[in-house]
N, C-alpha and C positions, 0 to 999 in steps of 0.2 A: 698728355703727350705733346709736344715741342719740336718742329722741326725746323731746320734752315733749309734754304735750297739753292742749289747754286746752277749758273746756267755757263753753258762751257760746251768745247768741240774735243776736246780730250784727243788731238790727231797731231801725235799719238799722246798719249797721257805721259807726263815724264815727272823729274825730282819734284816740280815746284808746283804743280796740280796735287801733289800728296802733300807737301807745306801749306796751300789754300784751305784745304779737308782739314789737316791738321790743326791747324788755327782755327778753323771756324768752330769745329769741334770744344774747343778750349775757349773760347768766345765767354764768359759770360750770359751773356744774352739769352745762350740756350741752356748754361751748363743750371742755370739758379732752376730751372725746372726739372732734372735731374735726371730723365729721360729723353736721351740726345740720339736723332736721325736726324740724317741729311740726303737730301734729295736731288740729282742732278737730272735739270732737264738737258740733253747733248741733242747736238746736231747729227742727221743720219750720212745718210750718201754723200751731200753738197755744202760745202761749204764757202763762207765766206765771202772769202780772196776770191770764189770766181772759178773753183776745181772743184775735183771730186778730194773724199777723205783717201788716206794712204792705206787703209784697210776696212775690212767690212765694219757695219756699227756694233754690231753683236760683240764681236772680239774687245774693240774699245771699250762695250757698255762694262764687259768682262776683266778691264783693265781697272776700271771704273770700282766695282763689284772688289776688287782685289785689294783696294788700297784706300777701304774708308768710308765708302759711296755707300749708302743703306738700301735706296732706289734709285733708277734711270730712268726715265722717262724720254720718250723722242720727240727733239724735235725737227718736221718735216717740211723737205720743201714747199713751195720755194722762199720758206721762212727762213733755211738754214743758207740760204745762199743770195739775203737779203742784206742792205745797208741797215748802219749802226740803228736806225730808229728803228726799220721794224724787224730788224733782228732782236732786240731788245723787248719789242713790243710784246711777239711774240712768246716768246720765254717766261716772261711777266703773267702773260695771261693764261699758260698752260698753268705754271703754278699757282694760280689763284684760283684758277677752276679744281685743283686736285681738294681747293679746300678745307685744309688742314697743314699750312707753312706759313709760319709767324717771323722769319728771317729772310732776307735778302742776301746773302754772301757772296761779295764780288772783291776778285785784284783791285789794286788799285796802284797808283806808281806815290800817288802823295799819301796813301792811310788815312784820308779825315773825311769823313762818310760828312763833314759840317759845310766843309767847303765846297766839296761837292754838289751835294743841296744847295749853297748858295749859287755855282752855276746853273744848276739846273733852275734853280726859280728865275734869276735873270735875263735866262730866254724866255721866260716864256711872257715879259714885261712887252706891254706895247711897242714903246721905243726900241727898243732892241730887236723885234720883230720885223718892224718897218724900215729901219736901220740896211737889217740883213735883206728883205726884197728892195730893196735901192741897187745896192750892192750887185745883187747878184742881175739885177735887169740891165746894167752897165758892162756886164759880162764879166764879172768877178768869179773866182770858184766859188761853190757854197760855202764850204768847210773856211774859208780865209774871208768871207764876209760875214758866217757867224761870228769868228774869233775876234775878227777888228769891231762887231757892233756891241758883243757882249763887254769888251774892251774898256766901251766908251761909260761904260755904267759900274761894273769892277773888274777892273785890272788884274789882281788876282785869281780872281775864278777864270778870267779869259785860257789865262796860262795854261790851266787843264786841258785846254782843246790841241796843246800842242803835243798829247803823249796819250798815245793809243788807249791804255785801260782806260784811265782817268776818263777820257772822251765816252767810252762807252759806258763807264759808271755812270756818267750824268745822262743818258739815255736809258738808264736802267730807272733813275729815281725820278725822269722824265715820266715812266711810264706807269711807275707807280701812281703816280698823281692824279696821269689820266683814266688810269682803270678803276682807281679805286682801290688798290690794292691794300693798302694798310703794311705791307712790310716793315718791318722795323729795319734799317739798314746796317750793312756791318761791310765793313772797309777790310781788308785785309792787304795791307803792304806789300806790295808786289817784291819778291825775292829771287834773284837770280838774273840771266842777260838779260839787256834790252830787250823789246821786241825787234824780232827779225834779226836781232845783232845775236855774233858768235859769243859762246864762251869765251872765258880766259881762263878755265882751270881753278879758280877760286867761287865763280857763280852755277848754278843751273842752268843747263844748256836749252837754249828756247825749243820750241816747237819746230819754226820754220829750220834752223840748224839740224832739228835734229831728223826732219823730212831729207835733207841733202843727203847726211848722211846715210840714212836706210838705202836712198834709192840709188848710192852711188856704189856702196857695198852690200847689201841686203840684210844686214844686223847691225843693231845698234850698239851701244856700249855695255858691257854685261850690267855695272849699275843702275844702269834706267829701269825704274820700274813696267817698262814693257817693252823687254829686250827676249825675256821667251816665248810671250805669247807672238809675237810680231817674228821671231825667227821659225816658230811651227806653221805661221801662215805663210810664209816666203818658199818652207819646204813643201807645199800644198799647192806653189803658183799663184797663192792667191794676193799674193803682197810680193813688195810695195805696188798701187795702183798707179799709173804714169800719164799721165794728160798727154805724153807726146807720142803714146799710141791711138789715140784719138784726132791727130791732128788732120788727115785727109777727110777724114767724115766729117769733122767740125768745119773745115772749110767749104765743103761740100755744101754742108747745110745753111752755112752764111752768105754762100754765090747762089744759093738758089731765093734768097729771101728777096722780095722788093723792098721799096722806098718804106710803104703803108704796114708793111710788115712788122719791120723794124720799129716803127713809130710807135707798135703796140707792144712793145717789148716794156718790161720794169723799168722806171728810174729813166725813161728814155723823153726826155722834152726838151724845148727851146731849140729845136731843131738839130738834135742829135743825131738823127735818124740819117738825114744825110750827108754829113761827117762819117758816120760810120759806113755808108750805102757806097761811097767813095772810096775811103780804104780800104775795103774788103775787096773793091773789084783792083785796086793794084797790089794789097800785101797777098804774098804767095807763104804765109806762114800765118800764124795768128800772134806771133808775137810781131812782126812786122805790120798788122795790122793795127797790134794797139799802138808803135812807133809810129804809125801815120796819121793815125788819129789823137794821137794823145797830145795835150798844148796845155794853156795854165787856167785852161775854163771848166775843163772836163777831166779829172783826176785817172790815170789809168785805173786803178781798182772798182772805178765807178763803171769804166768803159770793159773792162774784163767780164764783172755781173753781168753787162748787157749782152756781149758775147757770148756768156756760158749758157743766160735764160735760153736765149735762141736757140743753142744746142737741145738744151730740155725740153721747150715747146713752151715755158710757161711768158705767158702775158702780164701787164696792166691788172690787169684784171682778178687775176689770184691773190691782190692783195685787196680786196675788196673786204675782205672779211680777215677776220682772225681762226688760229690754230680751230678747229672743229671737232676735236677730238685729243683723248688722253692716250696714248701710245706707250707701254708697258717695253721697254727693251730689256729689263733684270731687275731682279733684287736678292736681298740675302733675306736672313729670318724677320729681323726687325724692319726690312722694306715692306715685306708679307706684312705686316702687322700695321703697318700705316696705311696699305692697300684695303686693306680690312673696314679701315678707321675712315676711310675714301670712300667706299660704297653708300656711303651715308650721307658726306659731306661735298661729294663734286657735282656740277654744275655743268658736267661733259661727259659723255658715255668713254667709259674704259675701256678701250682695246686691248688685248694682248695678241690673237693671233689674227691669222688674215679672215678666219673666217666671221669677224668680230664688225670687218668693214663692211659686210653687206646691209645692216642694219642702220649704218650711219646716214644723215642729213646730205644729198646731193651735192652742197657744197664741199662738206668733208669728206666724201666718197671721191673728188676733182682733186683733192690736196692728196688725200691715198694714193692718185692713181699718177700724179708726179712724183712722188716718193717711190714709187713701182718702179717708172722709167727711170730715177734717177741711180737706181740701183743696175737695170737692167745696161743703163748706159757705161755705167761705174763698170760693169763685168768686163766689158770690152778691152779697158785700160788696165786692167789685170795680166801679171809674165804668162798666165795660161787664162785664154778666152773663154770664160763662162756661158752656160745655158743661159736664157732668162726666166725669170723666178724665183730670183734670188730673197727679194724683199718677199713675195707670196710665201716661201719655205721655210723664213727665218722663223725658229723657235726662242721662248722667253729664258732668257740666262737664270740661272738660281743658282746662289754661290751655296753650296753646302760642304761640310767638311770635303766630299769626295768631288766639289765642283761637278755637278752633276749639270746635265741641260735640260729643263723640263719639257717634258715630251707633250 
């Protein structure tokens, strides 16, 4: 048995998340073993950018489940709503714990899983190192004194740092390095808009396009492949999820923080804390907040995580450690069969339902219970206000002919 695995936020899952599957599938790599699963670890509640997902993880993992995916596995705060390296990191090291995925499958905008690696090995050269903390103590962004240091060594690979997958590819095969992983890598040519950029009718419509459009009309385009799951969640209230119904309690919770507060927040150093402790007490929005703090040291995206941590509660300090646990969101028959093949081979107790976390390691039991609130938060920004308990009630998805939910 042979797996790939790929790590992904599927929000929402659309054309060019089933071309990824699609190809990796058809990869070589896995097909010469004859026996082909693929594994996605997704992000639950929190993502990324700095918001919550536009629908529950369940429904996604089920998007997921519908178009290729063999298993889901979660991955949870506040790893999912982490910068490139340990969002990366994390991902890496869930699948290497499930012990038993011999692939790495990731987008990429250039396809050359070679050059790639050659970025990624060029940061991690002395000179290039020292280069970039120069740089960045002179008050440089990070992201624009890695690119100029890697630069100075190969030209080439620098270039990657200018186009979102690419960047996070070479944080993917950064991380392989440092865990140990042994993946075999595999490139898969990114197909479709830019990130962030619109369609033009000839490509695949990105993710962020196609988030405007959900929340502006509440259905997508009939051909996306999750235009009916996402329209039966909208008639349920429970989609699309809206950050700007959160907006008095998030500021709420950002005017009550101090200076010391803030300072223990993710990703928060060199005296960001009070940059952001400043405009928080003049911006009356939160987007006006990142307008005040935002300048060419501190990337908004960077400044937006720091803002959403503080929504969550999470610190410094949860990234102390890695993922704690294996988090079961769905599978189909042949996911069950690698789960099977897992019981054997991971390295990290598997969860499926909630009552799976009271067993877990105190540190893992702290990442549970931000993955809890990030859901319980997520309810709120929902067209109809949910209970909490959402994360506690969720059940494991099983695709079976009759798409059934395992009880």
């Amino acid at each position: 048995m042979r797996a790939a695995g790929i790590i992904a936020e599927y929000n929402p899952f659309h054309a060019g998340h089933a071309w990824h599957i699609e190809q990796t599938r058809a990869a070589g790599a896995i097909r010469a073993a004859g026996n082909t699963h693929v594994v996605a670890v997704m992000s639950g509640y929190a993502m990324q950018r700095g918001e919550f997902a536009i629908a529950r993880k369940s429904i996604r993992a089920q998007m997921a489940l519908e178009n290729g995916v063999d298993l889901v596995l979660g991955l949870p705060a506040p790893f999912s709503c982490a910068r490139a390296q340990d969002f990366a990191r994390a991902g890496v090291h869930i699948l290497q714990a499930l012990g038993c995925v011999d692939v790495l499958s990731f987008g990429s905008e250039c396809g050359d899983a070679s050059l790639i690696q050659r970025a990624a090995s060029g940061l991690r050269q002395g000179s290039v190192q020292n280069a970039m903390r120069a740089a960045v103590g002179e008050g440089t962004a990070f992201a624009a004194a890695r690119q100029a240091a890697l630069a100075r060594l190969d030209p080439e690979a620098a270039a990657l740092l200018r186009r979102p997958n690419d960047t996070l590819a070479v944080e993917y095969l950064t991380a392989i390095a440092d865990l140990g992983a042994g993946f075999a890598p595999l490139a898969v040519p990114r197909r479709g808009a830019a990130h962030d950029a619109p369609g033009d009718g000839k490509n695949f419509q990105c993710a962020s396009e196609l988030r405007i459009i959900f929340r502006e009309r509440g259905v997508l385009p009939e051909k996306n492949p999750s235009s009916a799951l996402l329209r039966e969640e909208a008639s349920k209230g429970l989609a699309p999820v809206d950050m700007r119904r959160l907006e008095t309690a998030w500021l709420a919770r950002l005017r009550g923080m101090s200076i010391e507060e803030l300072a223990r927040l993710p990703d928060v150093s060199e005296g960001m804390e009070h940059l952001l402790y400043g405009a928080i007490r003049k911006g009356s929005s939160v987007q006006e907040v990142l307008a005040i703090a935002g300048g060419r040291r501190y990337p908004t995206a960077r400044l937006r995580r720091a803002l959403f941590h503080a929504l969550l509660g999470a610190t410094a300090g949860d990234f102390s450690a890695l993922p704690g646990y294996i988090q079961v969101l769905g599978h189909n028959a042949a996911g069950q069969a690698l789960l099977r093949l897992a019981k054997s081979t991971a390295t990290l107790p598997i969860a499926l339902r909630h009552r799976d976390m009271k067993a877990l390691p105190i540190t893992a039991q702290r990442q549970y219970a931000l993955e809890c609130r990030a859901a319980d938060l997520m309810a709120l920004a929902m067209p109809t206000i949910q209970p909490c308990g959402m994360e506690e009630r969720r059940e494991v998805v099983v695709k079976k002919e009759t798409d059934n939910v395992d009880k």
